[in-house]
C-alpha positions as CSV (number, residue, x, y, z in Angstrom):
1,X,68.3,-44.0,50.2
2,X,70.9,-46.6,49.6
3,X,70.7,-49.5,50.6
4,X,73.6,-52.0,52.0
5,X,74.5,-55.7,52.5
6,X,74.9,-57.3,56.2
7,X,78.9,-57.5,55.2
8,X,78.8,-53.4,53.4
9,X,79.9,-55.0,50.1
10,X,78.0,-54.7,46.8
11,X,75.5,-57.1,46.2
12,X,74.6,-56.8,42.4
13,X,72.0,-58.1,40.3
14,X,72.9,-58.1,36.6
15,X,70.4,-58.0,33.4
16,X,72.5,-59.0,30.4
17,X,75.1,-61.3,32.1
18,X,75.1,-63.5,28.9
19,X,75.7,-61.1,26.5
20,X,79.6,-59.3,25.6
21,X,79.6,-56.6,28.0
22,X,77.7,-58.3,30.9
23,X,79.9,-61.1,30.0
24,X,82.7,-59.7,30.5
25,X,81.6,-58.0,33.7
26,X,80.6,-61.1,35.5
27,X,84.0,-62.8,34.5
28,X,86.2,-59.8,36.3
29,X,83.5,-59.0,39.2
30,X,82.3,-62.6,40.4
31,X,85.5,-63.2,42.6
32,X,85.4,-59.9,44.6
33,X,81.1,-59.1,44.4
34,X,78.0,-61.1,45.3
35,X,76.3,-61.1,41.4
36,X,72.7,-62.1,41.2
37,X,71.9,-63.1,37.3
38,X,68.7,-62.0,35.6
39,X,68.4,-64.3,32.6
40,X,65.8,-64.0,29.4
41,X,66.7,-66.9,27.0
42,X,70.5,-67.7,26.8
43,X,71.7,-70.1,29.3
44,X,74.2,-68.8,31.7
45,X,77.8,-70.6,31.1
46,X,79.1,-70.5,34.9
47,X,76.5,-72.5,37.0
48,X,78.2,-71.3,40.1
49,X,76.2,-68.1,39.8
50,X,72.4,-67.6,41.4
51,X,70.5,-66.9,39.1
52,X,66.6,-65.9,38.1
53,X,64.2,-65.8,35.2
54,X,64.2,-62.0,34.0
55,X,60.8,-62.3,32.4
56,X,59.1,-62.5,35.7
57,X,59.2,-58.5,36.8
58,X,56.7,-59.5,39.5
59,X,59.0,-61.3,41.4
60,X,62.2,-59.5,41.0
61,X,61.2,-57.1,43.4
62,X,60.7,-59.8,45.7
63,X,64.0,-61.3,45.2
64,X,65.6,-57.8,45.3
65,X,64.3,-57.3,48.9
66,X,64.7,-61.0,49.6
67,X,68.3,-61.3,48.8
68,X,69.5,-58.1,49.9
69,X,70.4,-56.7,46.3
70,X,71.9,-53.1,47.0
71,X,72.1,-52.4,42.6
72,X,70.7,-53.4,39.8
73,X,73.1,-52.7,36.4
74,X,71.2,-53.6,33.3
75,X,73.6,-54.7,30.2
76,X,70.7,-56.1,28.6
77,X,69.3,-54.6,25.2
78,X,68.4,-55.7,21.3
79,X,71.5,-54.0,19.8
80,X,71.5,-55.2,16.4
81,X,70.4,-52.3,14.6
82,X,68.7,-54.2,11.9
83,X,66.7,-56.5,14.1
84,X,65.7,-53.2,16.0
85,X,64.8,-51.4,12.4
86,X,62.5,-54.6,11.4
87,X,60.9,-55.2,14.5
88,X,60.1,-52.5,16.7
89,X,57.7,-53.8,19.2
90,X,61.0,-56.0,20.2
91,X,63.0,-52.8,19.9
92,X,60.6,-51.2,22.0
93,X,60.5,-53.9,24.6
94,X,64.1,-54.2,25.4
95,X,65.5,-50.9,24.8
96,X,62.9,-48.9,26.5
97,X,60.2,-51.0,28.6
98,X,62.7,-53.3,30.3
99,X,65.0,-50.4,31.6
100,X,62.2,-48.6,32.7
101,X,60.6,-51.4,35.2
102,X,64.0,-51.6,36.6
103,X,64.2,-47.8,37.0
104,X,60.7,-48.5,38.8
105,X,62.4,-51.2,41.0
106,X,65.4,-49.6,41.9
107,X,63.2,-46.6,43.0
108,X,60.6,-48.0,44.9
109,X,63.2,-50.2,46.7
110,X,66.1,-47.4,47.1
111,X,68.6,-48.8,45.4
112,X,71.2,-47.8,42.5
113,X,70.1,-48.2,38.9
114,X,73.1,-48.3,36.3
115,X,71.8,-48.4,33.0
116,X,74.4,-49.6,30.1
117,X,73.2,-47.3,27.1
118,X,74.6,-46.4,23.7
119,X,76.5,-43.6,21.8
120,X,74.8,-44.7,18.8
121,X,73.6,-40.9,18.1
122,X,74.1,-37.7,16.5
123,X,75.6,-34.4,18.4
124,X,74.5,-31.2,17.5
125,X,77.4,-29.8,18.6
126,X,81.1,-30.9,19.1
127,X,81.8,-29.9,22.4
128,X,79.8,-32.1,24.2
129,X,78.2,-32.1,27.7
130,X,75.6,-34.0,29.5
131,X,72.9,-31.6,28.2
132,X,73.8,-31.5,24.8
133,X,71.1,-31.9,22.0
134,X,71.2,-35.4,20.2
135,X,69.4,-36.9,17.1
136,X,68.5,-40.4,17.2
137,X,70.1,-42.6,14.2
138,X,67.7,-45.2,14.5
139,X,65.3,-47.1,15.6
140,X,67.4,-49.0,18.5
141,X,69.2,-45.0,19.4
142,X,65.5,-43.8,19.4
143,X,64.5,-46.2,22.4
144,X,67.5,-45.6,24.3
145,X,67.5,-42.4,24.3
146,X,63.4,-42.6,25.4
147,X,64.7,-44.8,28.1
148,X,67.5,-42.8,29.3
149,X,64.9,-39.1,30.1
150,X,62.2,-41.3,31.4
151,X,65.0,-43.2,33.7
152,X,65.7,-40.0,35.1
153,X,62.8,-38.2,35.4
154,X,61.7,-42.0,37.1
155,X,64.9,-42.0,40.0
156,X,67.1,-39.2,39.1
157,X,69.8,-41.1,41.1
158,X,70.3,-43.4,38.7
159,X,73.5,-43.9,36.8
160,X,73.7,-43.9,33.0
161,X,76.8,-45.1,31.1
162,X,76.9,-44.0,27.0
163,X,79.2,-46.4,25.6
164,X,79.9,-48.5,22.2
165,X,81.0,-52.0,23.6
């Protein structure tokens, strides 16, 4: 079930927004969508955008339903490889236990899930397709990869992009 704004627009709410990717999202989308900003730690540079703390899962279901959010796209992540390596338990949290709440959310609410994850991994194979067999390289590949099967088995609807931003 997909679920729409009063004026059939998208109506976005954005994990990551202060980071490269999400950065750069926000800066080409904020004109022409309504962008919700979930923030952790990093203060968000344009002030002009609504914004909510993004360690309070609680309430962004509330908020969701509240302001009539029709997708959630999650940029957010630990992708320093190193970091991930030396702490897993923050690995763990951002890569794989994040992603999944907002899987959670997006299904219990009916709305679209995109989740940003990485191409960080090993193929089996050279001709590639969305079932082919990958090796994790690492610690941070390892949780995304977790987080991508459970995110589907979770709300098979759900959009996930590989990419290396």
């Amino acid at each position: 079930m997909e679920k729409k704004n009063k004026n059939n627009s998208s109506n976005l709410l954005v994990f990551g927004a202060t980071g490269l990717l999400g950065g750069c999202f926000i800066d080409n989308y904020k004109k022409i969508k309504k962008i919700h900003v979930a923030i952790n730690k990093t203060k968000l540079r344009d002030k002009k955008l609504k914004s909510i703390d993004a360690k309070k899962i609680a309430y962004i279901k509330s908020y969701i339903v509240k302001e009539n959010i029709d997708t959630i796209i999650n940029f957010a992540g630990l992708t320093n490889i190193e970091k991930c390596q030396k702490n897993k338990k923050l690995s763990l949290s951002a890569n794989y236990i994040l992603p999944i709440k907002l899987a959670k959310i997006s299904k219990d609410i009916g709305i679209n899930y995109i989740f940003i994850s990485t191409d960080n991994f090993s193929f089996k194979s050279k001709k590639l397709s969305e079932n082919s067999e990958i090796a994790t390289l690492n610690n941070y590949a390892k949780n995304k990869k977790k987080s991508e099967k459970k995110i589907i088995q979770i709300n098979p609807k759900s959009l996930i992009i590989r990419t290396n931003f």
